[in-house]
C-alpha positions as CSV (number, residue, x, y, z in Angstrom):
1,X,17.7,13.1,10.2
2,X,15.8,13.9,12.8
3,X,15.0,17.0,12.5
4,X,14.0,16.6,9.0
5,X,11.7,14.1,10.1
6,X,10.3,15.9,12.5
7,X,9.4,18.7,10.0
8,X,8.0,16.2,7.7
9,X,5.6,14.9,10.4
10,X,4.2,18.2,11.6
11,X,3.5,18.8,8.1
12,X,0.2,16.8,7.6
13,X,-0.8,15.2,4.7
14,X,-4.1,13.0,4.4
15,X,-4.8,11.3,1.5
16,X,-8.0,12.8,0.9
17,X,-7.4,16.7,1.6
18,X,-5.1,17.8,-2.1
19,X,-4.5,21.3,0.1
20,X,-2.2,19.2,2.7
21,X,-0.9,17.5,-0.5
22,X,0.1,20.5,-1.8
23,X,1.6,21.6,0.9
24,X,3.3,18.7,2.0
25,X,4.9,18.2,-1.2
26,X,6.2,21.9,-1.0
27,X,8.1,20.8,2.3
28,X,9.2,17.2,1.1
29,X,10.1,19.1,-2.6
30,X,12.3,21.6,-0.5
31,X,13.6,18.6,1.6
32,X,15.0,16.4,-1.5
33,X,16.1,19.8,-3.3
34,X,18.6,20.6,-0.2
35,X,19.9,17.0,0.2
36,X,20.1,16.4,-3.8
37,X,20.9,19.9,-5.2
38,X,18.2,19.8,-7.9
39,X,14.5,20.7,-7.7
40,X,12.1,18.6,-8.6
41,X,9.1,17.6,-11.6
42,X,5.7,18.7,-9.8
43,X,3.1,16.3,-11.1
44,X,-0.5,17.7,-10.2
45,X,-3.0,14.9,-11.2
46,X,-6.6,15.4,-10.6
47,X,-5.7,17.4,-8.0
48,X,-3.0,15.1,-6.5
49,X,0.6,16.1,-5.9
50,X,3.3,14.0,-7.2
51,X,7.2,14.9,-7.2
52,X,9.6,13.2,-9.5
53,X,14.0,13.7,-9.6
54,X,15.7,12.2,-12.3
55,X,19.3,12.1,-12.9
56,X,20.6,11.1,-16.4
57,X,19.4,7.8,-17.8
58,X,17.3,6.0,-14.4
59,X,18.1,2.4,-13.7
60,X,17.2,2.4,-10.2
61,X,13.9,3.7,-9.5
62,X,13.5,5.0,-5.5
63,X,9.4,4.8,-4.4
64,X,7.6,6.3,-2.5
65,X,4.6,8.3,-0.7
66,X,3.9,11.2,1.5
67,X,0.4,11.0,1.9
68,X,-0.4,9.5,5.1
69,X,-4.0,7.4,6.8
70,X,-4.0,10.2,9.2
71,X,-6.9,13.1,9.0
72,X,-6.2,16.3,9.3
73,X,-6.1,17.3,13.2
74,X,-4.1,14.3,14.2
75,X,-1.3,16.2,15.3
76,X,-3.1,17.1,17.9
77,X,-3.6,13.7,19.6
78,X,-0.6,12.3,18.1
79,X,1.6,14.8,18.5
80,X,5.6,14.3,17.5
81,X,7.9,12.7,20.0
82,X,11.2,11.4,20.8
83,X,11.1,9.2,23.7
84,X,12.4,5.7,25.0
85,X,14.7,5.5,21.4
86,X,11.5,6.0,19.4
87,X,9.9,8.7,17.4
88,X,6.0,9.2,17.3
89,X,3.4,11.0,15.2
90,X,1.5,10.6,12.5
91,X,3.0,9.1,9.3
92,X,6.4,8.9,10.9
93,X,6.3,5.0,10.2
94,X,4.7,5.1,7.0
95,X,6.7,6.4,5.7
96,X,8.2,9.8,6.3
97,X,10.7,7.8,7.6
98,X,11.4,6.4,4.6
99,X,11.6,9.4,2.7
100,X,14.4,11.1,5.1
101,X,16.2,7.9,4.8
102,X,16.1,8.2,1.1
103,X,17.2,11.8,0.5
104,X,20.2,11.2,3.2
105,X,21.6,8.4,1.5
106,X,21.1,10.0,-1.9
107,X,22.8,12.8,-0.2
108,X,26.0,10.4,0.8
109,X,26.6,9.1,-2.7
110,X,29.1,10.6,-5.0
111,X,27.0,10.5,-8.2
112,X,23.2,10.2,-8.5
113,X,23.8,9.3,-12.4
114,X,21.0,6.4,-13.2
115,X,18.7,7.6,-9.9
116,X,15.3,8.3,-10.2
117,X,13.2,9.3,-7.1
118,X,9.4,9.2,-8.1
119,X,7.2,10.2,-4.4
120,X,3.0,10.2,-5.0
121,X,0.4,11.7,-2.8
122,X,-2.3,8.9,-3.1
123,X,-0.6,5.5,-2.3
124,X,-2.4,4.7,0.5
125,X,-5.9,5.2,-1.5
126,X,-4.6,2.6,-4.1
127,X,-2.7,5.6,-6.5
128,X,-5.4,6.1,-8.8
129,X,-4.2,9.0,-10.3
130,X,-0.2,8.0,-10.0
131,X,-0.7,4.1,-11.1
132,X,0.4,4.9,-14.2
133,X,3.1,7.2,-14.3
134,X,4.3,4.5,-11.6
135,X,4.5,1.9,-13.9
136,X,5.8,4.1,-17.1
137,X,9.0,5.1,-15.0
138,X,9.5,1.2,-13.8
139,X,9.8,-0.2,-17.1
140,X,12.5,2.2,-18.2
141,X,14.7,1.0,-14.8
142,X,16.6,-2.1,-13.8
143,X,15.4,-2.3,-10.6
144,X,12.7,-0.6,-8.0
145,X,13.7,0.1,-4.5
146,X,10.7,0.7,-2.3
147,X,10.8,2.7,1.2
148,X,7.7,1.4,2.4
149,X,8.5,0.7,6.0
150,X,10.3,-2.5,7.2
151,X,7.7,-5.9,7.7
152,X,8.2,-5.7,11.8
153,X,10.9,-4.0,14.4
154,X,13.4,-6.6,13.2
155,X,13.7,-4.3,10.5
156,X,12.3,-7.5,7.8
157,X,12.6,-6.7,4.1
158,X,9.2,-6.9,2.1
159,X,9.7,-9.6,-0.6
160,X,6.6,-10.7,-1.7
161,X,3.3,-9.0,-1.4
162,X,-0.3,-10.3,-2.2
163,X,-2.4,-8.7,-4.5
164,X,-4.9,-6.6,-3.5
165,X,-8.9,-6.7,-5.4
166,X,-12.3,-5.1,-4.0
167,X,-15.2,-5.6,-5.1
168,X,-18.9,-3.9,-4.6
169,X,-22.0,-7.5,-4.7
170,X,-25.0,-4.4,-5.4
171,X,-28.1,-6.7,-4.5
172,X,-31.5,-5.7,-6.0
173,X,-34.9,-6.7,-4.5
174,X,-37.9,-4.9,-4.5
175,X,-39.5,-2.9,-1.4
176,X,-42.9,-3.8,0.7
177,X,-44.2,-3.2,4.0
178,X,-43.0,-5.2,6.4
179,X,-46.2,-5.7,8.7
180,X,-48.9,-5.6,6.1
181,X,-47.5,-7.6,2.8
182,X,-43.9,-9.1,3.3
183,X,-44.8,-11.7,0.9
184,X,-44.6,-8.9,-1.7
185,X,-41.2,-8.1,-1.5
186,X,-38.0,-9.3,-2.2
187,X,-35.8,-9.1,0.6
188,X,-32.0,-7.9,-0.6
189,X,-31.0,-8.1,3.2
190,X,-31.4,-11.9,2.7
191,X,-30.1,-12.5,-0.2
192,X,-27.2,-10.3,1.2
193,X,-26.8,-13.1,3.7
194,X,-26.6,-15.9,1.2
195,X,-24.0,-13.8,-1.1
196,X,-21.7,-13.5,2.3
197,X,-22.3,-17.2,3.1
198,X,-20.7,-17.9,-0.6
199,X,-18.1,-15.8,-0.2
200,X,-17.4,-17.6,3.2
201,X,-17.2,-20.6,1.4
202,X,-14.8,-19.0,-1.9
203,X,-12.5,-18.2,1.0
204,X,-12.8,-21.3,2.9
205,X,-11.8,-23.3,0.2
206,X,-8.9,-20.8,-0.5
207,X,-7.4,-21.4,3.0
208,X,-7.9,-24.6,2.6
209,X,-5.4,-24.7,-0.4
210,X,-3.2,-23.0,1.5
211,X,-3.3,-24.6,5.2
212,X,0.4,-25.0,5.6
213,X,1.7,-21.9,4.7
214,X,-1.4,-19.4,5.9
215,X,0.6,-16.5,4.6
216,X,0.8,-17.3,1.2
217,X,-3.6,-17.9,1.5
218,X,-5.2,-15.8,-0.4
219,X,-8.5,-14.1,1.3
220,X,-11.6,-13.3,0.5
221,X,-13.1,-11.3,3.4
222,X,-16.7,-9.7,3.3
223,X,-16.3,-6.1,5.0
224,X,-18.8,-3.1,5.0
225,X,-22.8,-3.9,4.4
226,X,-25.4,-1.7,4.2
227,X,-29.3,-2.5,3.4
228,X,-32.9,-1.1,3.8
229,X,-34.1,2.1,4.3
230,X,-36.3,1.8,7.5
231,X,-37.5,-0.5,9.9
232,X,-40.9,-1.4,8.6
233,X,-39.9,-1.9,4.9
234,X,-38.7,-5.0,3.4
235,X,-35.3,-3.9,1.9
236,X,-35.4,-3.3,-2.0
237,X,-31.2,-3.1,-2.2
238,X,-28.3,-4.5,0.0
239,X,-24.7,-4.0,-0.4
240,X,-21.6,-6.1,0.5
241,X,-17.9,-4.9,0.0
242,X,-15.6,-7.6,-0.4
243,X,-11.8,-7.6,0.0
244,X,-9.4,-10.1,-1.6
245,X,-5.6,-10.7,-1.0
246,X,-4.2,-13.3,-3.7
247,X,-0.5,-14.1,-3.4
248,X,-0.3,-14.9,-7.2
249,X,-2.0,-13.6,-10.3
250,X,-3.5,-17.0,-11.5
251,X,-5.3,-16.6,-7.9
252,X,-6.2,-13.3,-8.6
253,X,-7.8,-14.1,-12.0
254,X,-9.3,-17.3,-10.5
255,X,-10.8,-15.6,-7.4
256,X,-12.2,-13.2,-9.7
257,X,-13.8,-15.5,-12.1
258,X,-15.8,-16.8,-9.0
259,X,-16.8,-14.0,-7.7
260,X,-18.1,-12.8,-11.0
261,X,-19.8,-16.1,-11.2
262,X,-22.3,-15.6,-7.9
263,X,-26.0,-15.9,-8.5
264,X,-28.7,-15.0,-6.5
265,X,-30.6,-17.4,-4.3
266,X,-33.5,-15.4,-3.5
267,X,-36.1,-15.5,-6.6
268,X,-36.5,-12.4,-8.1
269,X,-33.7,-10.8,-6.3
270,X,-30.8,-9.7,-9.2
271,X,-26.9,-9.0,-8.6
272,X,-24.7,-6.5,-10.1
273,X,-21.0,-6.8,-9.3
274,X,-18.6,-4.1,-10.0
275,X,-14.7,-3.5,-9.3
276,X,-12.3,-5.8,-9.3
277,X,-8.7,-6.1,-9.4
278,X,-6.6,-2.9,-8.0
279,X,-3.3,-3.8,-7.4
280,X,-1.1,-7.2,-9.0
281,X,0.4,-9.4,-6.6
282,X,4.1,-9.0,-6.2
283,X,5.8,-12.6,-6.8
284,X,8.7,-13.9,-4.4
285,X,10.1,-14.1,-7.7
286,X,10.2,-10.5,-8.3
287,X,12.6,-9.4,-5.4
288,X,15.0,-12.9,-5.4
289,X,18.0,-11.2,-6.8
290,X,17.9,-7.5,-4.8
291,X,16.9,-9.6,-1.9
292,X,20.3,-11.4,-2.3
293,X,22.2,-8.3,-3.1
294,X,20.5,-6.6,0.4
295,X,21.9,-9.2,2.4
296,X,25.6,-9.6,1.0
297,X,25.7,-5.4,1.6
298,X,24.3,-5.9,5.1
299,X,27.0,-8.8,5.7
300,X,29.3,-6.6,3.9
301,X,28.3,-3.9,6.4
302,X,28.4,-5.9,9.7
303,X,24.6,-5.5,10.3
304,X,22.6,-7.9,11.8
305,X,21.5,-10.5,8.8
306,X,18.5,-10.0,6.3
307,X,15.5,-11.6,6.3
308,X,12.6,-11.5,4.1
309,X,8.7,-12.0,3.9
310,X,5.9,-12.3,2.0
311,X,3.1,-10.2,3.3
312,X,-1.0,-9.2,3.2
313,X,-0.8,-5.3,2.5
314,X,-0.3,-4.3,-1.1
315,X,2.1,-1.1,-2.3
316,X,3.0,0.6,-5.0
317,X,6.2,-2.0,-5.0
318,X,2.8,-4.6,-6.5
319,X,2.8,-2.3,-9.5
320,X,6.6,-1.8,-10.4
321,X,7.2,-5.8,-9.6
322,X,4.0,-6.3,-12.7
323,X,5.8,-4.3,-15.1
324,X,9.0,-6.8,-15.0
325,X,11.2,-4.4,-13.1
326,X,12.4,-6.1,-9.7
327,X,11.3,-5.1,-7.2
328,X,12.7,-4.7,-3.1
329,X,9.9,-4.1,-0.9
330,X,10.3,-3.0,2.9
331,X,13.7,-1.0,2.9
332,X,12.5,2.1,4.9
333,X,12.3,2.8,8.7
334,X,11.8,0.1,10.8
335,X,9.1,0.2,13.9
336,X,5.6,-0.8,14.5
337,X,2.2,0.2,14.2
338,X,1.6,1.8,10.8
339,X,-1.8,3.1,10.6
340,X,-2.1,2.9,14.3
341,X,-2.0,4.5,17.1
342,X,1.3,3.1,18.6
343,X,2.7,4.0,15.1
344,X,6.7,4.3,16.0
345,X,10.0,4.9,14.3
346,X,13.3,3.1,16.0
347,X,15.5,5.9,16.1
348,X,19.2,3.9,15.9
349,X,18.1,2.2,13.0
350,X,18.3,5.2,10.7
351,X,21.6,5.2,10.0
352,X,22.5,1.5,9.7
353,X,19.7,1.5,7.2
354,X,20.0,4.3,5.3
355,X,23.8,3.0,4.5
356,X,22.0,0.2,3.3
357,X,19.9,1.9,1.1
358,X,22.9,3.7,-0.1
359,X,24.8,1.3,-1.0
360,X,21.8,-0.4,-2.4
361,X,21.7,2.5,-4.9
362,X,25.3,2.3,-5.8
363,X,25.2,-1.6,-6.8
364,X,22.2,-1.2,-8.7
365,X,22.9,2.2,-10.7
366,X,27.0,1.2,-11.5
């Protein structure tokens, strides 16, 4: 397992470059076809390279990714390692890991009847091109399993996720020297700072809501601004991205009603709001029963007892839990650091988990 992961690692794969893609998914394509015995569907969307098994009817659909946050180059100050009980390097976490776990236990089962394995190349940019065929496969299965890594080094299960919406507040004003007729313009820099205050205040009143259990808060967090085009000119546009985790979708539709709802407060300054929702929450609802059937097989296996969390980040689990399929999210390596660079893999937890996994699969496709 190691090995494989190793090879998987030095094979780099940002999200952004479809060259690594392609390549990548040559190497994790050659990896599945030697621990399966069948080669897979190459899906080439926009560029973007998918890979999809499928053995007879699927009830269990297996999720993943191989594209990773980390540019091309990163190998190089991140390279692979193997020390203190941990592997390093980029993507090893999330979540090459998590695809050698899930060709090794496919590889200890006896049938793959009812399996399929669907891995996309732009998860971590929201799966624009894959969200669909993501969501066609899950409504034909019984159940989603989702090798995401593990919520912390405790090896957590993922079992609810928030929903994930962005959104671009365009403000327009109108340009005028800044020295010599201020009064003329309409400063969108401003009128930036009263759109932030109000999203301060939609997300204060959201925490508020939620002051007992701050996990299950939704958020709406102002991010990246930009505004002006030099220092003597009263700026005739402003931007604010916003970012907003909602733990339900009545929160999701509410927070986006609001936002839609902003008005200026500058006069003559005008707002145009664009994006919106990108991925569904995933309900506690959603995972209940695999959640249940993960912790009698760890019991069953005399591993150290389950636990589950709802958390922040969104995954492509968000999408198969929306279609109706349950949904487990959280079953691949466990560590730290995803995205990071203390980004780690605990080495002795690839076995006991990947018998999980496989038995996982057994339970769900019988």
């Amino acid at each position: 397992m190691l090995a494989d992961l190793e090879e998987l690692v030095g094979c780099e794969s940002f999200s952004a470059d479809h060259a690594a893609l392609a390549r990548s998914a040559e190497v994790v394509g050659s990896l599945g076809t030697r621990l399966t015995g069948a080669e897979p569907d190459l899906i080439v969307l926009d560029g973007v390279s998918h890979l999809r098994w499928t053995f007879g009817a699927p009830r269990v659909l297996l999720l993943g990714h191989h594209d990773t946050v980390w540019p091309i180059g990163s190998l190089r100050t991140h390279p692979w390692s193997v020390t203190a009980g941990t592997a390093r390097g980029p993507g090893v976490l999330d979540m090459k890991g998590g695809l050698v776990m899930l060709f090794h236990a496919l590889a200890s089962l006896p049938t793959l009847d009812g399996v399929c394995v669907l891995i996309n190349g732009d998860e971590e940019i929201g799966s624009p091109t894959s969200r669909r065929l993501i969501e066609e496969t899950a409504r034909s299965c019984a159940a989603t399993l989702v090798l995401e890594p593990a919520a912390d080094d405790r090896g957590t299960l993922k079992t609810a996720r928030k929903g994930a919406s962005r959104y671009e507040v365009e403000i327009q004003g109108r340009a005028a020297h800044a020295g010599l007729e201020p009064h003329r313009g309409i400063n969108a820099s401003v009128e930036a700072a009263h759109q932030i205050l109000a999203l301060a205040s939609i997300n204060a009143s959201a925490q508020a809501e939620a002051a007992d259990s701050p996990l299950d808060a939704t958020t709406v967090t102002p991010t990246l601004l930009s505004a002006g085009t030099s220092r003597n000119t009263v700026p005739a546009r402003a931007r604010v991205s916003v970012d907003v985790r909602t733990p339900t979708r009545a929160a999701q539709n509410r927070i986006d009603t609001l936002i839609r709802q902003l008005t200026p407060k500058t006069p003559g300054a005008r707002l145009h709001i664009t994006a919106g929702a990108r991925r569904p929450p995933m309900e506690p609802s959603s995972s209940a029963t695999l959640m249940a059937l993960a912790t009698e097989i760890a019991a069953e296996l005399g591993q150290a007892p389950l636990h589950g969390q709802a958390v922040g980040g969104a995954s492509d689990g968000n999408h198969t839990a929306a279609t109706g399929c349950p949904t487990l999210d959280g079953l691949g390596a466990v560590g730290e650091g995803a995205h990071a660079d203390n980004e780690y893999a605990v080495i002795d937890q690839l076995i006991p988990r990947t018998r999980l996994i496989a038995e996982l699969i057994k339970r769900t496709t019988s």
